[in-house]
N, C-alpha and C positions, 0 to 999 in steps of 0.2 A: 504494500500500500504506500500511498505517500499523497503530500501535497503537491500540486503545478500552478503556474502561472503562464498564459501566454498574453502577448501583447503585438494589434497592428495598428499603425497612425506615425503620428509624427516621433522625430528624433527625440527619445529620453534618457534618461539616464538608467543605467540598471539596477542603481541605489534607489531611485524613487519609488520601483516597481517590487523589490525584492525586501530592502531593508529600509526603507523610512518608513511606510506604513505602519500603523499602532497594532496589526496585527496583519503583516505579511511574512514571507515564507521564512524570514528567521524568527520570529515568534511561532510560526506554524510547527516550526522545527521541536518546539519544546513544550507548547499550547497551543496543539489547534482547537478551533471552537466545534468544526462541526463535525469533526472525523468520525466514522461510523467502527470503522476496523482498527487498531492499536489506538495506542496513549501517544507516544511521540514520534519521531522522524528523524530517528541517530542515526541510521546508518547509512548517510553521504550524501549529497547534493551536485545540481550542475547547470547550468547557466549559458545557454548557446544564443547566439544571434548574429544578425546579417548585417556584415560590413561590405557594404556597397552589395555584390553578388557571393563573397565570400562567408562561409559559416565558418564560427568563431565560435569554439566551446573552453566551458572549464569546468572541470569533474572532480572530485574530491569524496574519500567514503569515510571521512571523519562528517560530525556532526557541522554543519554549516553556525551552529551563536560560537563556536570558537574559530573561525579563520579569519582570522586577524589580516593576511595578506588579504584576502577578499574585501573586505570592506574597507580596506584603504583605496582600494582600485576601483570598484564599483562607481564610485563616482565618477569617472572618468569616462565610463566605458557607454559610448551613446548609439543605440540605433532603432529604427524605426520598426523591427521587428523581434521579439526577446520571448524567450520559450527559457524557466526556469521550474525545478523540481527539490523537493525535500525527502528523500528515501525513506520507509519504514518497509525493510526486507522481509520478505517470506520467508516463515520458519522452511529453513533447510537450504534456504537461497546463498550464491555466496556475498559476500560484505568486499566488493573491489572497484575500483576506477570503472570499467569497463561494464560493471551492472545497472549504473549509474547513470539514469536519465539526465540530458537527451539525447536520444540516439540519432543515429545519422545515415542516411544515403550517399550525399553528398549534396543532396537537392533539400529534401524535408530535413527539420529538426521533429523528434516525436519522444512522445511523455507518456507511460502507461500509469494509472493510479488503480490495483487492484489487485486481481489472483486471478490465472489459468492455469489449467491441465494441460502439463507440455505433451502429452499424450495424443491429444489431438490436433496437435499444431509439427508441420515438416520442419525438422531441423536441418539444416545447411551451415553450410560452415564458416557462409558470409554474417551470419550472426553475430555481435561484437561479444555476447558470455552465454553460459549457459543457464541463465537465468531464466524464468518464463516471460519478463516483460522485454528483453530483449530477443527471445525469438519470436514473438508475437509480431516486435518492431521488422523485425526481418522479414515476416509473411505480410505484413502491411506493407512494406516498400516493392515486395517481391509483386505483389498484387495493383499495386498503383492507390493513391489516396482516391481515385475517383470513385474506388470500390469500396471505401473505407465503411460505408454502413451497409454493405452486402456482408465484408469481413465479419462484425462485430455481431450480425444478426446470427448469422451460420454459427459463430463458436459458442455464443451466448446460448444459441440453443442447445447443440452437441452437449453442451457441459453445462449444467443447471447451477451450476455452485460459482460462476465466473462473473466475475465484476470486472467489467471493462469500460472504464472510462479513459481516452483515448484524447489523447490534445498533441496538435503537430502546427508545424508554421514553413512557408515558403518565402518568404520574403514579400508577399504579394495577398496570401491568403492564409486563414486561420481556420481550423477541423478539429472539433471537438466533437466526442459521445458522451450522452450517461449512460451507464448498464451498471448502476447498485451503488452508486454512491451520489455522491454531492455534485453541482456544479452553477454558478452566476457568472453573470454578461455585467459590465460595467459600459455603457455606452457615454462618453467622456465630449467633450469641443474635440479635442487634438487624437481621438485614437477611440478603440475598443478592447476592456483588458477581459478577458475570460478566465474563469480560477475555479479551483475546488471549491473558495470559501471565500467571501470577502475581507479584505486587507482592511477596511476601515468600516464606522456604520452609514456609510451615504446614503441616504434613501432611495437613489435610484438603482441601487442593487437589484439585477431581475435571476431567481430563479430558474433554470433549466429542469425543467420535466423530465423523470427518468425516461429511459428509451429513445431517445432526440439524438440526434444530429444538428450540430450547430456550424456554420461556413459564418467565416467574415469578410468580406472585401471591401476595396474601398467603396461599394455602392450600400455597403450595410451590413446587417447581421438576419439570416436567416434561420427557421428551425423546422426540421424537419421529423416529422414520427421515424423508428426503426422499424421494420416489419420482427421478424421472427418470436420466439416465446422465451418469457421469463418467469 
C-alpha cells in the first residue's frame, strides 16, 4: 500500500506538492488520514517528473520525514508534471530502490497504491523488482495506458482481494483508478493535483468514486465508471 501524488498544470515546485502541505506525503509518511490498509508508509519513497521531455526520478527505501538531502533540494526542483509516492510494503514484498514507486517506461511515470496476486499477472524481466506493484507497472506499460481501465477491470476481477488504485503521468496527461481504496481531484487556477488523500482541508476537494477512471488534460478532468466486478 502507500500514498501518491500526481500533478499536471503549471511549473511548481516539488516542495509545495510533497512537503509544504499541512498534510502531504511527508506527513502521509507517518499520519495518513485516510488510509484504509497499514498505519504508516516507512518503507521508501520517490519523486519523478518531467524536465522538458526528460523523466527525472528519485527513489529512496528509507522512510521519506528523515531525508534531509530531499528536502533541501525539493525546493529547487520545478516542473509542470510530478508523480510522487510514500511506500507501505507488502508483507513478504522486498524493502529496495527498485520496488519503489515511480516506475518507469521511459514515456509514463506510474504509482500503484494497493495489493495483487502476482499469480495472475506475466512476469518478464523488463520488470524493475519482483514486487507485485512493479510487475503490475510492467503489464500496464507492456499493455499501453490507453488500456489502463481494461487492465485494472480484468485483474480486479481475476482476483477479488486486489486493490488497484493506479496513478501515472506523461508529461501531457494524468490516469488515475480507484479499485478499494481512496482517491480526490484538487482542480486548482495553475494545474490539477490528484492524491490518495488530500494534502490540506480546501473545500474544493472532490472525491473519486471507487471503480472510476480519472484522465487529466489540459482541456480538464474526466471520470469515467470501470466495467468489471468487485
Amino acid at each position: 500500500m502507500c500514498r501518491h501524488l500526481g500533478w499536471l498544470g503549471r511549473d511548481v515546485t516539488v516542495s509545495s506538492l510533497v512537503l509544504d502541505p499541512p498534510y502531504g506525503l511527508r506527513t502521509q509518511s507517518y499520519a495518513p488520514r485516510r488510509q484504509k490498509h497499514g498505519l504508516l508508509n516507512a518503507d521508501g519513497w520517490g519523486v519523478g517528473f518531467f524536465d522538458g521531455d526528460e523523466i527525472r526520478r528519485w527513489r529512496s527505501a528509507a522512510p521519506l520525514w528523515g531525508d534531509v538531502s530531499f528536502t533541501s533540494v525539493a525546493p529547487a526542483l520545478r516542473s509542470h508534471c510530478v508523480l510522487a509516492a510514500v511506500r507501505s510494503a507488502t508483507v513478504g514484498m522486498p524493502i529496495e530502490v527498485s520496488a519503489t514507486a515511480p516506475f518507469t517506461d521511459g514515456r509514463w511515470l506510474l504509482s500503484h497504491n494497493g495489493i495483487v496476486d502476482r499469480r495472475i499477472m506475466p512476469v518478464t524481466s523488463s520488470a524493475e523488482s519482483i514486487c507485485d506493484s512493479a510487475i503490475l507497472a510492467d503489464l500496464i506499460f507492456a499493455r499501453g495506458l490507453d488500456a489502463l481501465g481494461d487492465v485494472i477491470a480484468e485483474l480486479g476481477t481475476a482476483d477479488p482481494h486486489a486493490r488497484l488504485n493506479i496513478l501515472a503521468g506523461n508529461g501531457s496527461r494524468l490516469l488515475a483508478t480507484t479499485w478499494g481504496d481512496t482517491l480526490s481531484v484538487l482542480r486548482r487556477e495553475d494545474g490539477v493535483v490528484v492524491a490518495s488523500e488530500p494534502y490540506d482541508d480546501d473545500p474544493d476537494w472532490e472525491d473519486v468514486p471507487d471503480c472510476h477512471l480519472v484522465e487529466v488534460t489540459a482541456d480538464g478532468v474526466t471520470l469515467t465508471a470501470l466495467g468489471g466486478k468487485r
